[in-house]
C-alpha positions as CSV (number, residue, x, y, z in Angstrom):
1,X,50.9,-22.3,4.4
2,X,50.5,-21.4,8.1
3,X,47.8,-19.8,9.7
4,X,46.7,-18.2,13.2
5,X,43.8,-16.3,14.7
6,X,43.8,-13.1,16.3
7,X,42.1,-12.8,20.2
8,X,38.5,-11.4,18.7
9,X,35.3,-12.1,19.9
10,X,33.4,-15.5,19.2
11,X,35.7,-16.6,16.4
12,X,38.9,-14.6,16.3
13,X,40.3,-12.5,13.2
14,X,42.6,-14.4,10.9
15,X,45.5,-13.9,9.7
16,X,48.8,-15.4,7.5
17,X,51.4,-16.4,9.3
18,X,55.0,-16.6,7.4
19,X,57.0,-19.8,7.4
20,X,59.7,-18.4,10.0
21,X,56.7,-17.4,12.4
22,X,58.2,-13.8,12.4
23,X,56.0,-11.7,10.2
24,X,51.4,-11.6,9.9
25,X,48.9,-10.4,7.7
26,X,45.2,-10.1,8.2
27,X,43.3,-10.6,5.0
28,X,39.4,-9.9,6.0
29,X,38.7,-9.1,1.9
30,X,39.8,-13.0,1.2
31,X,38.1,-14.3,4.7
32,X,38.0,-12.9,7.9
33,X,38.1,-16.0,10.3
34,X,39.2,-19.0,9.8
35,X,36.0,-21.0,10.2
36,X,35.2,-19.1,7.1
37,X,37.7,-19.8,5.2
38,X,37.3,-23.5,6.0
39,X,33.8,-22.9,4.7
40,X,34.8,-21.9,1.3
41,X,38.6,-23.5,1.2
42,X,38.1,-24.1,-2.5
43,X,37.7,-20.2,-3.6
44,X,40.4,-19.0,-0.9
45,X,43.1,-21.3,-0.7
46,X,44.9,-20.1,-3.9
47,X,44.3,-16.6,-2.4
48,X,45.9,-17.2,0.6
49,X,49.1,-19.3,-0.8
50,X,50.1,-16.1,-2.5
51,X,49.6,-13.8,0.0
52,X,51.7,-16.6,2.6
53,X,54.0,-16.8,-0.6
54,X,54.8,-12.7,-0.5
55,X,55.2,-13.0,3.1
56,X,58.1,-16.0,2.6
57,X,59.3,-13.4,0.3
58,X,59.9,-10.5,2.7
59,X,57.1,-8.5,0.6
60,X,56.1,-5.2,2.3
61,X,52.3,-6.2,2.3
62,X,49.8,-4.0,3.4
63,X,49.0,-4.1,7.1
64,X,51.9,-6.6,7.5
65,X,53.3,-6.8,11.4
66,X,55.4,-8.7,13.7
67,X,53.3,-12.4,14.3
68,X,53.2,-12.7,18.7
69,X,51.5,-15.6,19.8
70,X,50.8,-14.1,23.1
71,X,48.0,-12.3,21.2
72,X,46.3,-15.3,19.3
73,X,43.3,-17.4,20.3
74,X,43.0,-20.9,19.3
75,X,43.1,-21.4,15.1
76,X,39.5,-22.1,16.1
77,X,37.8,-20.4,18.9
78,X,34.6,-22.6,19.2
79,X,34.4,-25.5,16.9
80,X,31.1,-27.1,15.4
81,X,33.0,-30.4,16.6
82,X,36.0,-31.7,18.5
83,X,36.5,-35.0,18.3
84,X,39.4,-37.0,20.2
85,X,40.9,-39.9,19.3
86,X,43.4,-42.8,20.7
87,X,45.4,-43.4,17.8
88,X,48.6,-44.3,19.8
89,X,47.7,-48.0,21.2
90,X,50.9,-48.1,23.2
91,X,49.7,-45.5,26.0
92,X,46.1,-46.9,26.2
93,X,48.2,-50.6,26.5
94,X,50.0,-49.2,29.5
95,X,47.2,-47.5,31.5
96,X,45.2,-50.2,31.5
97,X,48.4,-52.6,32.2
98,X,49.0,-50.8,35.2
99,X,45.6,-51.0,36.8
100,X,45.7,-55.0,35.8
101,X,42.9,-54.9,33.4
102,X,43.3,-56.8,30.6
103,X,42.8,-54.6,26.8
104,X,40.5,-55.7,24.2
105,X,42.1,-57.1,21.2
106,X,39.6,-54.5,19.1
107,X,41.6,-51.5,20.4
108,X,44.3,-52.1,17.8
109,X,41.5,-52.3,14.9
110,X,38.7,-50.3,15.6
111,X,39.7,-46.3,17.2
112,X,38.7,-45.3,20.6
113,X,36.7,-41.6,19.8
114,X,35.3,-39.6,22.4
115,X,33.5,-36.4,21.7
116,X,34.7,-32.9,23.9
117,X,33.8,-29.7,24.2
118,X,34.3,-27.5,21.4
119,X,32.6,-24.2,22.5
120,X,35.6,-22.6,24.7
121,X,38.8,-23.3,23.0
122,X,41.8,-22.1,25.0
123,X,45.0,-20.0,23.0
124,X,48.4,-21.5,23.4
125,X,49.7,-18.9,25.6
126,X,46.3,-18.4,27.7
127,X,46.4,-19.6,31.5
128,X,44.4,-23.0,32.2
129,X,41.8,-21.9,34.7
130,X,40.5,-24.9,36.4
131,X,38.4,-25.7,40.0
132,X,40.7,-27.5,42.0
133,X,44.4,-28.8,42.0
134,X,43.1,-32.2,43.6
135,X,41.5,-33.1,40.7
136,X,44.7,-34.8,39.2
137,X,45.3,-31.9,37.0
138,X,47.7,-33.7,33.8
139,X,48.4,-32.2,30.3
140,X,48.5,-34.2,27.0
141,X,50.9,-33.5,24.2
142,X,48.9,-34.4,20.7
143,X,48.5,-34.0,17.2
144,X,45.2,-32.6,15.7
145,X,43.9,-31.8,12.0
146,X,41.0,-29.9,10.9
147,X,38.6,-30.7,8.1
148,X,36.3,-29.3,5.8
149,X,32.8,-30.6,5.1
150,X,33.6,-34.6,5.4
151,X,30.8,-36.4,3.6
152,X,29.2,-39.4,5.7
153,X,30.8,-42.9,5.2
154,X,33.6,-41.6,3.6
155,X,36.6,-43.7,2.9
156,X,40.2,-43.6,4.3
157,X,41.4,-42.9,1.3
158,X,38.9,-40.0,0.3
159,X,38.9,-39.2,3.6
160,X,42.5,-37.8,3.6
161,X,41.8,-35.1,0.5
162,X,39.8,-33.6,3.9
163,X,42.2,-33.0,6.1
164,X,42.9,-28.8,5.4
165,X,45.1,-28.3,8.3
166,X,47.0,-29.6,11.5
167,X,48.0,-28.2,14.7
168,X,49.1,-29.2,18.5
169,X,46.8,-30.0,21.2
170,X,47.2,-30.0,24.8
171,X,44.6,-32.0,26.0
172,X,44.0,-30.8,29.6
173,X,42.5,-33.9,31.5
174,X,41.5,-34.0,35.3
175,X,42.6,-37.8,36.2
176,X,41.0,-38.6,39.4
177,X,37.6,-36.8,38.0
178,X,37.9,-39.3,34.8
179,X,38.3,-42.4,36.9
180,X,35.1,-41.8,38.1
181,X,33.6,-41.3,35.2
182,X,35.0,-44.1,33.3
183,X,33.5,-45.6,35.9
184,X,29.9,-45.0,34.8
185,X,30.8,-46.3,31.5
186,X,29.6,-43.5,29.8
187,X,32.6,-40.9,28.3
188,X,34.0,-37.9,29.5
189,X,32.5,-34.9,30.6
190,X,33.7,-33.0,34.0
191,X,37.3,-34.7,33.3
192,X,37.6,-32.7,30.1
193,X,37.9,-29.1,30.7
194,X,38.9,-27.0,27.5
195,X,41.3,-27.7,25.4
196,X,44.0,-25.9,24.3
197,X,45.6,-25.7,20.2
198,X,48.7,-24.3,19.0
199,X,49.1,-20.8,17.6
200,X,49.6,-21.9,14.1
201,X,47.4,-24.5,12.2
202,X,49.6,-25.4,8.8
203,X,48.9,-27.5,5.5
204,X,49.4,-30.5,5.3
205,X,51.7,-29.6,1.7
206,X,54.1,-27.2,4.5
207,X,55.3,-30.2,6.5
208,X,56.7,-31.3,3.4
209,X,58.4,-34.8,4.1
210,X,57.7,-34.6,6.9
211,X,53.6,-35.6,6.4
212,X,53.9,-39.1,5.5
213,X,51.0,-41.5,5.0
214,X,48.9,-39.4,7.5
215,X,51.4,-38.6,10.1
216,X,53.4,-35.9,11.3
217,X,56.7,-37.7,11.4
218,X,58.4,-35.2,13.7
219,X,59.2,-35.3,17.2
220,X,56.7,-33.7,20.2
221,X,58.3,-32.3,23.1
222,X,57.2,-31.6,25.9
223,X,58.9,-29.3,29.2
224,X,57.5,-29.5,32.5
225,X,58.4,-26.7,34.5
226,X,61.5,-25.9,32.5
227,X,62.6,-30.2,32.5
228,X,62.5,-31.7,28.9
229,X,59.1,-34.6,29.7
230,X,59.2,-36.1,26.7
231,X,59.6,-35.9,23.2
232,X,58.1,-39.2,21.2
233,X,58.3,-39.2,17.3
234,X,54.2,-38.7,16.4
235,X,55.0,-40.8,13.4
236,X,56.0,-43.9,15.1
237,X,53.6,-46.4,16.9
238,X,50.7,-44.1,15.8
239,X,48.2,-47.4,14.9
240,X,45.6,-45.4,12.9
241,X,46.7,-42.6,11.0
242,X,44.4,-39.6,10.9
243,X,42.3,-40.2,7.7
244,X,41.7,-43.4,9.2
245,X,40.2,-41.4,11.9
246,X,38.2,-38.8,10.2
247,X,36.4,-41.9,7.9
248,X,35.5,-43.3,11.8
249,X,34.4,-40.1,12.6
250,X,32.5,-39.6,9.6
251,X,31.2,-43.7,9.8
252,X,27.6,-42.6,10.4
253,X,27.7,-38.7,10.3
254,X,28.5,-35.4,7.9
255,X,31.5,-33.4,9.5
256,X,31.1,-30.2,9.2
257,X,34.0,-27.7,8.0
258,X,35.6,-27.1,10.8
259,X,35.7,-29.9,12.8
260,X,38.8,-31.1,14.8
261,X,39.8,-34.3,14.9
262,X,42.9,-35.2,17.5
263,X,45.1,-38.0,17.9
264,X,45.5,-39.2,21.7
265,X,48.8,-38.8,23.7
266,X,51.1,-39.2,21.5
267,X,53.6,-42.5,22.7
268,X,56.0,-44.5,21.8
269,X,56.5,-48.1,23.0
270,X,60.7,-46.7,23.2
271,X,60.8,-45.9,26.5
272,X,64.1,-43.6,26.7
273,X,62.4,-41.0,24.4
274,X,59.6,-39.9,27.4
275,X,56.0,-39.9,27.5
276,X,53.6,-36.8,26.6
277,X,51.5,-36.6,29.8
278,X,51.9,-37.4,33.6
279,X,49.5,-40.4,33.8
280,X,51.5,-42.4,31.5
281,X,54.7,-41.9,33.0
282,X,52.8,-42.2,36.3
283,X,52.0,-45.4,34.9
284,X,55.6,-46.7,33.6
285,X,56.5,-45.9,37.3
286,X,53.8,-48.3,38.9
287,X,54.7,-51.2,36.7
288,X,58.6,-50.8,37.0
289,X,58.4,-50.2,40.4
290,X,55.2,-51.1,42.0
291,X,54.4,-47.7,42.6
292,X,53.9,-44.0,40.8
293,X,55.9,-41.1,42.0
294,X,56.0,-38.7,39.8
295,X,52.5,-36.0,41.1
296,X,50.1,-34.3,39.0
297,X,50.1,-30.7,38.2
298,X,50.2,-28.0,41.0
299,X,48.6,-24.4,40.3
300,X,51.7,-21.9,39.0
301,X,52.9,-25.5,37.1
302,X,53.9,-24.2,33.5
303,X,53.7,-27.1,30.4
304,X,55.4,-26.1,27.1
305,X,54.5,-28.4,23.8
306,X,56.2,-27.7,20.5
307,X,57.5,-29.7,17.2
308,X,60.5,-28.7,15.5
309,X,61.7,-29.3,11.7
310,X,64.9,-30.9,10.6
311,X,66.6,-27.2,11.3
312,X,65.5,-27.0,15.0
313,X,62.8,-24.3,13.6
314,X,59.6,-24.5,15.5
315,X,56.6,-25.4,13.0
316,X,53.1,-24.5,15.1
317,X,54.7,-22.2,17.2
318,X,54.9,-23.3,20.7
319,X,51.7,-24.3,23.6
320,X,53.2,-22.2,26.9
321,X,50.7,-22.1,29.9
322,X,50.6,-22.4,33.1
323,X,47.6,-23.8,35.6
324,X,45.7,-21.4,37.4
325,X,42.9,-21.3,40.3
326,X,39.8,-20.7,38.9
327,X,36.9,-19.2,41.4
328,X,33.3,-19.5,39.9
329,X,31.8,-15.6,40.2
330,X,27.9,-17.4,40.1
């Protein structure tokens, strides 16, 4: 099934989403957000299969209207945790090939995770306010799931019956403020500013084939500014699959429902298909050539970030912002 949340304060209002993306229906008597329906997945999620099952249908629910992204937050508003991963080796390999440091051979067996900010999640269609073009502003194109409670120490294999939902990420990273900070050796904080989810979040069970041992085995593209950027298949080269990620996450902690879990910028080591931010093809650029060309985002620069089916129908519904100046009003 697919589901989206409704602008509302705090924590949106949620609502069913049919499989076309053309028709909605709040249901607040089954669970009015979608944190709470995480909370109690295993009395609701019958519930809302057959009310996303009448929808398919072309039922005349009650309350039923036309589904517009424009007007939906994040799935998730706030989150009790987001949680980042690298699961795609190939674009930390590159990064760190162009700036001639060598990678550790545990990168391809134990998951870089770093922890961002989950307070202020940003809707797919919502401007990306931020302080200062000359901070290297970048967007990256990823995968993400959503769990429910996620017991400490959990195993990969248990760790997957966890994984309620999956949506798009764009990952908005400030480059030159991250070099400094991975400077300190201590994670990200100012380089991270929120991060932005698809308007749909769907079941793992409505990718149908195309959820394969952990994966979403579909293409990501990306436009920049109208220009096709990239469009990498998110189940190739991905090194650790996401309940591999949610059992690291969970190594030495509880999750709680609700957490989001993401996998990296999403690469692949064939070159032709694109890359799914600016640094990495920033980065192909300075090893071909010796030097990187291609800028970082401008204010007014729009990024779009979508994943289509077999048919050319669009699954999450699409990311479609653009960067914006942001003054601080004290």
């Amino acid at each position: 099934m697919k589901l989206a949340s409704l602008k509302h304060p705090r924590d949106g209002k949620l609502i069913v989403v049919s499989q076309d993306l053309r028709m909605a229906v709040a249901i607040p008597g089954i669970a009015a957000t979608l944190q709470q329906a995480l909370e109690n997945w295993a009395g609701v999620a019958d519930h809302l299969k057959l009310i996303y099952d009448d929808l398919n249908k072309g039922e005349q629910l009650q309350g039923i209207f036309n589904f517009d992204p424009t007007l939906c937050a994040a799935p998730l508003q706030r989150a009790y945790q987001w949680l980042d991963g690298s699961a795609y080796v190939n674009h930390v390999e590159l990064v760190r090939k162009s700036r001639g440091v060598e990678m550790p051979a545990s990168f391809w067996t134990d998951p870089l995770m770093y922890q961002g900010g989950s307070d202020v999640l940003l809707g797919a269609c919502d401007d990306v306010p931020l302080p200062d073009e000359k901070d290297g502003i970048d967007f990256e194109a990823e995968v993400a799931v959503i769990t429910d409670d996620v017991p400490m120490g959990v195993t990969v294999a248990d760790a997957a019956k966890h994984i309620k939902l999956i949506m798009l990420v764009n990952d908005v990273s400030l480059r030159y403020l991250a070099m400094s900070e991975m400077a300190k050796g201590f994670g990200f904080m100012q380089a991270k500013p929120a991060t932005v989810f698809s308007p749909v979040a769907v079941t793992p069970d409505a990718l149908g084939s195309a959820w394969q041992d952990g994966k979403v085995c579909l293409p990501l593209v990306t436009h920049y500014n109208g220009n096709l950027f990239g469009r990498p298949n998110a189940g190739v080269d991905m090194v650790f699959n996401f309940p591999t990620l949610v059992a690291h996450a969970a190594r030495t902690r509880f999750l709680s429902a609700g957490t989001i879990i993401g996998s990296g910028t999403v690469s692949n080591k064939d070159k032709t298909v694109g890359s799914s931010c600016i640094v990495e093809k920033r980065t192909i650029e300075k090893i071909e050539s010796g030097e990187s060309v291609t800028p970082f985002m401008k204010y007014g620069d729009r990024v779009r970030i979508e994943m289509l089916d077999g048919e050319g129908a669009s699954v999450f519904g699409a990311i479609d912002q653009k960067m914006v100046p942001y003054a601080c009003k004290g």
